[in-house]
N, C-alpha and C positions, 0 to 999 in steps of 0.2 A: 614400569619405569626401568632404565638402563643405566651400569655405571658409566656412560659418558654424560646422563644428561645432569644439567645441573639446576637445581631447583630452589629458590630462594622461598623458603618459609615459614620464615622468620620476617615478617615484611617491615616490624619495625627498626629491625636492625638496619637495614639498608635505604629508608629514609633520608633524602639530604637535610629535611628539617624539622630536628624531632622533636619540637615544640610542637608541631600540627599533630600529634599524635598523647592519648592522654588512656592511662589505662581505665579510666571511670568516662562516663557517659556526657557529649559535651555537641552543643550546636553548632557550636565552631569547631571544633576539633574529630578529628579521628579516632574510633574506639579501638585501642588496640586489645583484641580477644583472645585469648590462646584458645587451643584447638588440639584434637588429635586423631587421628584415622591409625587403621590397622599398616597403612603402610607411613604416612608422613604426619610430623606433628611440629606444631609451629603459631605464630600469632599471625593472626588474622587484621586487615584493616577495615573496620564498617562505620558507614553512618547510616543514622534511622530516618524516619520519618521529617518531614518539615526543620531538616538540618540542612547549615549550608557550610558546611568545613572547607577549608581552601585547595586547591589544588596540590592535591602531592608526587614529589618525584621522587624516583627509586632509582639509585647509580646501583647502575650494573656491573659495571667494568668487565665488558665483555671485548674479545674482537674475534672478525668473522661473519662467515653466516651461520647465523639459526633458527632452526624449526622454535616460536613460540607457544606455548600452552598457557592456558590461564584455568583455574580453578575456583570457582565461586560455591559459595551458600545459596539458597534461595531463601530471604527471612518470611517472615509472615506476608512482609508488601510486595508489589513489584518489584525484584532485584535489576536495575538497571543502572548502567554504567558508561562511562567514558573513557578508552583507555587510549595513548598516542606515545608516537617515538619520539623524540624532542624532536629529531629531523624530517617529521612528517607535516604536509600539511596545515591537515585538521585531523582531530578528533575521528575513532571509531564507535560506535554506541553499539553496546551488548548486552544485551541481559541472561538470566538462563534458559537452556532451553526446553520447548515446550513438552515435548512428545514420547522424549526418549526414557521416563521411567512413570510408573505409576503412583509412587507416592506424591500425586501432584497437592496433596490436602495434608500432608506431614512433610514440608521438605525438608527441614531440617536434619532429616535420617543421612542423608550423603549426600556428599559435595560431588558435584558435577567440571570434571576439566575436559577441556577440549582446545583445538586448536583454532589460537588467532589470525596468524601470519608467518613468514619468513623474511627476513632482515639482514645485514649487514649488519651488526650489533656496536662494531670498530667505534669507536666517541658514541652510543646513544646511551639515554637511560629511555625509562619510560614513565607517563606521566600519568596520574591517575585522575580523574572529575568525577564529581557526584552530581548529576544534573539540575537544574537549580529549578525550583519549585515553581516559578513561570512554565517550563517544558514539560516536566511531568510532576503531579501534585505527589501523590499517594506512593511516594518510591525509594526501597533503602537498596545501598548497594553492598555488599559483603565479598571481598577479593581474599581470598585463604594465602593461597601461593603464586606465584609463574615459573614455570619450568621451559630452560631451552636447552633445545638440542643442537649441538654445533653439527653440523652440514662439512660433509666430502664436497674436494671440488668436482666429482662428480653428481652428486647430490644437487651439487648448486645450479651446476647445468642443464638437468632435466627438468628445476627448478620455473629458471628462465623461458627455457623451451615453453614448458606448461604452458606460463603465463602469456607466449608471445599467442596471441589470440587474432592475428591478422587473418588467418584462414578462418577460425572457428566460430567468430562473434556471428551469433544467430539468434540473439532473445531482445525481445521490444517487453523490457519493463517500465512501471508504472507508481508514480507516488499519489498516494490518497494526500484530498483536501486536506485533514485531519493535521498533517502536522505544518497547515500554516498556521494552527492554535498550539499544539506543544511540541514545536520543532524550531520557537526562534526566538534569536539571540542576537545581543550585538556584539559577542564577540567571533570572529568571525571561521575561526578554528572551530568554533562547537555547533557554527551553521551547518558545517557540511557532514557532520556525523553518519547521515544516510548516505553519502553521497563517496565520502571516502572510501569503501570495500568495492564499490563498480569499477574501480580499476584494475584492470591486468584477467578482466574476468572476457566472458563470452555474452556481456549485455552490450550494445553499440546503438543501441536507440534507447531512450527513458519520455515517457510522458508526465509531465508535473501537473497535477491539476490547477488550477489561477483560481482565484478568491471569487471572480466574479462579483456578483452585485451586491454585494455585504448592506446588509437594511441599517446603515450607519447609526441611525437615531438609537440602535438600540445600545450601542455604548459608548460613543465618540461625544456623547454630551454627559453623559454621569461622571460627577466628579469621585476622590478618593472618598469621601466621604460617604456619599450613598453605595459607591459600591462595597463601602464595610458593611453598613446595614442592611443591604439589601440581599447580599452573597453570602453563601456557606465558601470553605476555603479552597474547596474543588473550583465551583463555581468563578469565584474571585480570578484564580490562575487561569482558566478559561477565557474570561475575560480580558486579561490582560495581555495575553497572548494576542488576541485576535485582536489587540491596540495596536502592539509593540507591530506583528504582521505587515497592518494596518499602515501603520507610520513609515515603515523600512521595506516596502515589497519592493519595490524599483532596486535599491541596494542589495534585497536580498535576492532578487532574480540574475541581477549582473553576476554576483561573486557565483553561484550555483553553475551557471550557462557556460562563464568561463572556464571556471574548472573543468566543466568535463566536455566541451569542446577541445581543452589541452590535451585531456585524455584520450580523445576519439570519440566521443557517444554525442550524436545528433541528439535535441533537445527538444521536445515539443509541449505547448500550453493546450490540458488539456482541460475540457469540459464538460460538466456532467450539462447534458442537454435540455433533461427534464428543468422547465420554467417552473419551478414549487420550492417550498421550504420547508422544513422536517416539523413536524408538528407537535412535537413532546413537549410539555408545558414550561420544562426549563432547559430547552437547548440553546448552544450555544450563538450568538448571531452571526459567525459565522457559517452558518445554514439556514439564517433565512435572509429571501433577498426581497428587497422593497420594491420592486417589480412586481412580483408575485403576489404581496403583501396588500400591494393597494390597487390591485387591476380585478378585482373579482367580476369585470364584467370579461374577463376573457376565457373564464375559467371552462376545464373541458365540462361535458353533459353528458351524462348516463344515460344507459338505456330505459329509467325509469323516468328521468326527467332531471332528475336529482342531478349537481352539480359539486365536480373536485375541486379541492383548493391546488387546480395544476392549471397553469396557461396552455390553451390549444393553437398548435402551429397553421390550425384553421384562418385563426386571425392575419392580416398583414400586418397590424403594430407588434405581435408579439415576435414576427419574423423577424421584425426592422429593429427590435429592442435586443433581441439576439448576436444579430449581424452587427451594430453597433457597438457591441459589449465586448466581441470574437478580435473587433477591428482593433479596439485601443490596445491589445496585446501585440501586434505587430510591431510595434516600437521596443519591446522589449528584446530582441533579440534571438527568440525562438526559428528555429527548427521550419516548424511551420505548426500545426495543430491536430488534436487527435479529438476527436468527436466523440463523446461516452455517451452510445445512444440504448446502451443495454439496460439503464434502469430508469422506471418512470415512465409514466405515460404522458403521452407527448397528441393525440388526437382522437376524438371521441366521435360525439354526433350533435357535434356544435350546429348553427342554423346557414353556416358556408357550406358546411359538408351534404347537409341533408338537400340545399337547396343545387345543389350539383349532381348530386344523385337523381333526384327528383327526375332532372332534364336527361341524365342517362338512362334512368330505367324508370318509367314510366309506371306508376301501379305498380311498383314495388316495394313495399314495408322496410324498410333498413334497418327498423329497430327490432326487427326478429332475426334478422341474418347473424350465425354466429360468425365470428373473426377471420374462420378460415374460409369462407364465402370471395369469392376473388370480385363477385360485384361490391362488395363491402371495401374489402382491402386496398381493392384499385383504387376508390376512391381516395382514400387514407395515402395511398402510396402516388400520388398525384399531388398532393400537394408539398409531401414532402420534399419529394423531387423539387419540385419548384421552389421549394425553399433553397435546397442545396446546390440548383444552377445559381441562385441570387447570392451567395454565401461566398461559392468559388469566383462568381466575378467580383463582390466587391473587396474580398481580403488579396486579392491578385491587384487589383488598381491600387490599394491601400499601402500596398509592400513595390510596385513596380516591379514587379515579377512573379513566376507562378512559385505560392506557398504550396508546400504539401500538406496533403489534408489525408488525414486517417480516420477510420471510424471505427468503434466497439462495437459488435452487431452481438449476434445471441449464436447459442450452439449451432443452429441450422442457418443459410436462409431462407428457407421455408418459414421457419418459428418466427425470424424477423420480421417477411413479409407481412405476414397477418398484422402484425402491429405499425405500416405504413412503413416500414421500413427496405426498400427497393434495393438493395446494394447491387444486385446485378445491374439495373439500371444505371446506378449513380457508376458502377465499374465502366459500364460502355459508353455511358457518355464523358470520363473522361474526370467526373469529379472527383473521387478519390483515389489515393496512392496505393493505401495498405489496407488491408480489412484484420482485424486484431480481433479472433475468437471470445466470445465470453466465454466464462464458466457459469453461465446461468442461462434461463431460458422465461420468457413469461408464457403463461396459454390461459385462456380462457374455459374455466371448469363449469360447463352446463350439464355434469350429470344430472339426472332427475329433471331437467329442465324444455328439451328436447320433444317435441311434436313428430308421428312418423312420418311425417317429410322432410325432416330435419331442420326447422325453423324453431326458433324458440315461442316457447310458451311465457307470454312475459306475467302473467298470474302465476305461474310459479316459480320464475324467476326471482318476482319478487319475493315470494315467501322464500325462499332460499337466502336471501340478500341478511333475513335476520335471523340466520342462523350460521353463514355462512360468507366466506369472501368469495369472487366468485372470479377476478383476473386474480392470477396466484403467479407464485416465481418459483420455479426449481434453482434453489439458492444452495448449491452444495458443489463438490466437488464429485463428477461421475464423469470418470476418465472414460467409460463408455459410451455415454453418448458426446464427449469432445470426438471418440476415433468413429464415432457417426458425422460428425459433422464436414471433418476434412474432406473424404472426397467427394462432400457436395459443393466446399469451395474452391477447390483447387480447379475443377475446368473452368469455370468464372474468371480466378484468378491468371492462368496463363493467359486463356483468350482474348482478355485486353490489357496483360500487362503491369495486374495488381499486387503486389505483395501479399505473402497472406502467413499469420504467423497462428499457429493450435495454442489454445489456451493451456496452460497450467494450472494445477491444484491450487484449490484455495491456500492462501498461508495457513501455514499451523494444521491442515487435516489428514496431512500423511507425513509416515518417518521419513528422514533425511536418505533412509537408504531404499525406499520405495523410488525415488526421484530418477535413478537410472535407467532403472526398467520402464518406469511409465516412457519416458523419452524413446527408448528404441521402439515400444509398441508404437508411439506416435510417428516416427522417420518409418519404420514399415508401410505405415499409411501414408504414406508422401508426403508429409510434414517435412519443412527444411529451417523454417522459423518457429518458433514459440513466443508463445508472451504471459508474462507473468505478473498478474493483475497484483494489488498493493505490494509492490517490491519492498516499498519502506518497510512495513514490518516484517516480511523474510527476512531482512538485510541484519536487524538485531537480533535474531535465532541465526548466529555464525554454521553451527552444524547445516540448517535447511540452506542456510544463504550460500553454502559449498558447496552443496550437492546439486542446488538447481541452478546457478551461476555458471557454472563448467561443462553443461549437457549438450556443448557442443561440440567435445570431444570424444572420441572414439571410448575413451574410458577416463573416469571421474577417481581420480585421487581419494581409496575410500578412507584413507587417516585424515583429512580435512574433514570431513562429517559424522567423525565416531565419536563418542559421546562416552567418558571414562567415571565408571562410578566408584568413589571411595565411601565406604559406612561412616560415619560419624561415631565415636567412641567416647567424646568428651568436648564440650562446648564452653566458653567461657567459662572456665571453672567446676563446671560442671556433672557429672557422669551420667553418660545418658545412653551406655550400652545395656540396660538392662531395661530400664524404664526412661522413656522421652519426657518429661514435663512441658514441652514445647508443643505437642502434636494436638495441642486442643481434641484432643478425643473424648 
């Protein structure tokens, strides 16, 4: 810290209303803790667990611009928070962040500051939220101090500069399904929480995934009452969410689309393609869809015979049940759509597929061919195809004009192919815009399986089968084989005029300051877009969310993603420089 900045940490001092704040432990109220570090010492404002204390504001009386900081705890729970300028919008949501130190099993040991934003401070204060138990169950928020820095008017112009992103915006991000269950709200400030830090960044596209075919029976008919009895209180908020969703998505998709069309970032309804529902015995209903649910005669076929709880694009009802699911989002406003065809199995050896092969290759077994067999995959990639000329004409007649359609393929196209997945096809004829890199990949693992002609042996296939999965997913983040995959898309993609953006690291699996480098290893490779799959939970890790938000600049502002650690010296009253009683050890 510097003597210009000014750091308020003492936070109950500066409270407009100091009733909401109580130095002993309150569901309603704000716990005011004192605190101390080897450099700042001051009260702290926290609520715990299943607390709903009112929104608090802190007068600043600042004016000017300034660099903001904030400095959090991490308690035992999820630390997540809400913080906003009064002249803002909506709501920012942050929690702490992940990566950046190892005590992630004692955090208590030091408080983590790092940077929010920069502001005009001239009349704001800033308002604090603890997220309400419908968005996230299990989560305490703990604010130590905020420190700003007042800004030169030089400072403030390179500021600007930074932010003007009209050359740089190069990244197509992406919101998980997940928080149409703990991301909503009728108020309409704390709807856009993800949605508020995408501005002034280098993101210009976002895909939202849509709720899709939610198997309604499973909570749109239980009253409050069974679902006391029936839910634990994780479960419950779960629930409720995906009512409130439920009840408000038309609302909630307008207020979303608007804002950040205001902003500049095109908007698309995206979908996970895979026809199936998550199979945990107490997941949420919003993941399963009553399509899936109650069609088990469409389900795909294995090679042993045995059948998934996944619909096959083999069938034409499950096309048509598709296409009609894809259509009703055209009224909402969207962009156009982005196709998540990277997870899930989408076509097997249903009795259309086998019976089209049959007439192609004559006195050939399909059920030994392994995946990458192109008389196998053709077939697979034939009718996909034909799903996706049906797709592109009816959301085109739907909308009375051409929608743009993107699709999530896998690291290669090669890797895709095998799994019916044709993108070069679908690029030349015209059906999609963009093709958006996974960071995953699926392959079919027949070690030990394999005959030396290379047909599978299905006697040992199936013994394999009980010991063993045998379609597998490389579900990680290998920046190596993403800078494999680009320049097998990139002639695809000029040659007929497709967009194509290299995937980014999974959230949360590399430091904020790895995020530059991986970026120029990727533009070496002729990357010019990126895309950065669950954006929403980057976006609450502010350090990762700075770092990969801005990689479309020549160089990324590295005081946006450093990450300031102070030790912990003393804790509500506490002393805990010698020994922590908090570290559950």
């Amino acid at each position: 810290m510097e003597t210009r900045d000014i750091v308020f940490s003492r936070l109950d001092e500066i409270v407009a209303k100091p009733d909401a704040v109580s130095p002993r432990g309150s569901r309603t109220r704000w716990l005011a803790m004192p605190y101390e570090t080897g450099e700042v010492q001051g009260t702290a404002l926290a609520a715990g667990e299943l607390t709903s204390p009112e929104d608090i504001r802190f007068k600043l009386g600042l004016r000017g611009w300034h660099k903001i900081f904030v400095a959090v705890l991490n308690l035992r729970s999820e630390n997540y928070m809400y913080l906003k300028l009064t002249g803002d919008e909506g709501f920012t949501g942050l929690r702490s962040p992940f990566r950046e130190h190892r005590h992630r099993w004692c955090p208590t040991e030091f408080a983590e500051e790092f940077y929010w934003k920069s502001a005009d401070l001239t009349g704001e204060d800033i308002i604090l939220s603890k997220p309400a138990r419908i968005e996230l169950v299990r989560n305490a928020c703990c604010l130590l101090w905020i420190r700003c820095v007042p800004m030169t008017e030089e400072e403030t112009a390179e500021y600007l500069a930074y932010h003007d992103t009209s050359a740089t915006a190069c990244i197509h991000g992406h919101v998980d399904g997940d928080r149409n269950t703990f991301d909503q709200s009728v108020d309409s400030e704390k709807l856009l929480v993800k949605e508020m830090p995408l501005c002034g960044t280098d993101i210009s596209e976002l895909s939202m995934e849509i709720s899709g075919d939610i198997d309604n029976e499973a909570f749109l008919t239980s009253t409050d009452d069974e679902d006391a009895a029936l839910l634990t209180v994780s479960a419950e908020c779960n629930l409720r969410g995906n009512r409130l969703f439920y009840e408000n998505r038309e609302k909630a998709y307008a207020l979303r689309i608007d804002f950040l069309h205001r902003h500049g970032i095109r908007v698309y309804a995206a979908n996970r393609m895979s026809v199936a529902s998550f199979q945990t015995p107490f997941t949420s209903p919003a993941f399963q869809l009553a399509f899936a649910n109650h069609h088990p005669e469409y389900y795909a076929v294995m090679r042993d015979g045995s059948t998934v709880k996944v619909c096959s694009y083999a069938f034409e009802q499950v096309q048509t049940y598709v296409i009609d699911t894809l259509k009703e989002y055209v009224q909402y406003g969207f962009d156009g759509f982005t196709l998540l065809w990277h997870r899930g199995l989408h076509i097997a050896f249903e009795e259309p597929v086998i019976r089209r092969f049959e007439e192609r290759h004559p006195g050939v077994d399909p059920f030994v061919l392994p995946v990458k067999d192109d008389r196998l995959n053709g077939i697979w990639c034939e009718f996909m195809t034909e799903f996706m000329r049906k797709l592109r004409a009816a959301l085109d007649e739907a909308a009375g004009k051409r929608m743009q359609i993107n699709v999530v393929s896998e690291y290669t196209p090669e890797t895709a192919r095998h799994f019916g997945l044709d993108v070069e096809t679908w690029a030349r004829e015209g059906l999609i815009d963009e093709i958006l890199q996974s960071n995953m990949e699926t392959f079919e693992d027949l070690e030990g399986c394999l005959r030396e002609d290379g047909t599978i042996d299905l006697a040992r296939y199936k013994e394999k089968l009980g010991r063993d999965y045998i379609i597998k997913r490389n579900h990680d983040t290998d920046v190596d084989r993403v800078l494999d995959g680009i320049p097998q898309y990139l002639p695809i993609c000029k040659k007929y005029g497709v967009k194509f953006y290299a995937a980014f690291p999974w959230e949360h699996t590399v430091s904020p300051h790895e995020y530059p480098g991986i970026a120029r290893r990727m533009k070496q490779a002729g990357a010019e877009g990126f895309f950065s799959w669950d954006t929403n939970g980057v976006v609450l890790d502010l350090p990762e969310f700075h770092a990969m938000s801005m990689t479309g600049h020549e160089k990324v502002n590295e005081e946006t993603y450093t990450v300031n650690y102070y030790r912990m010296l003393s804790l509500d009253g506490s002393n805990i420089s010698a020994f922590n009683p908090n570290w559950r050890g």
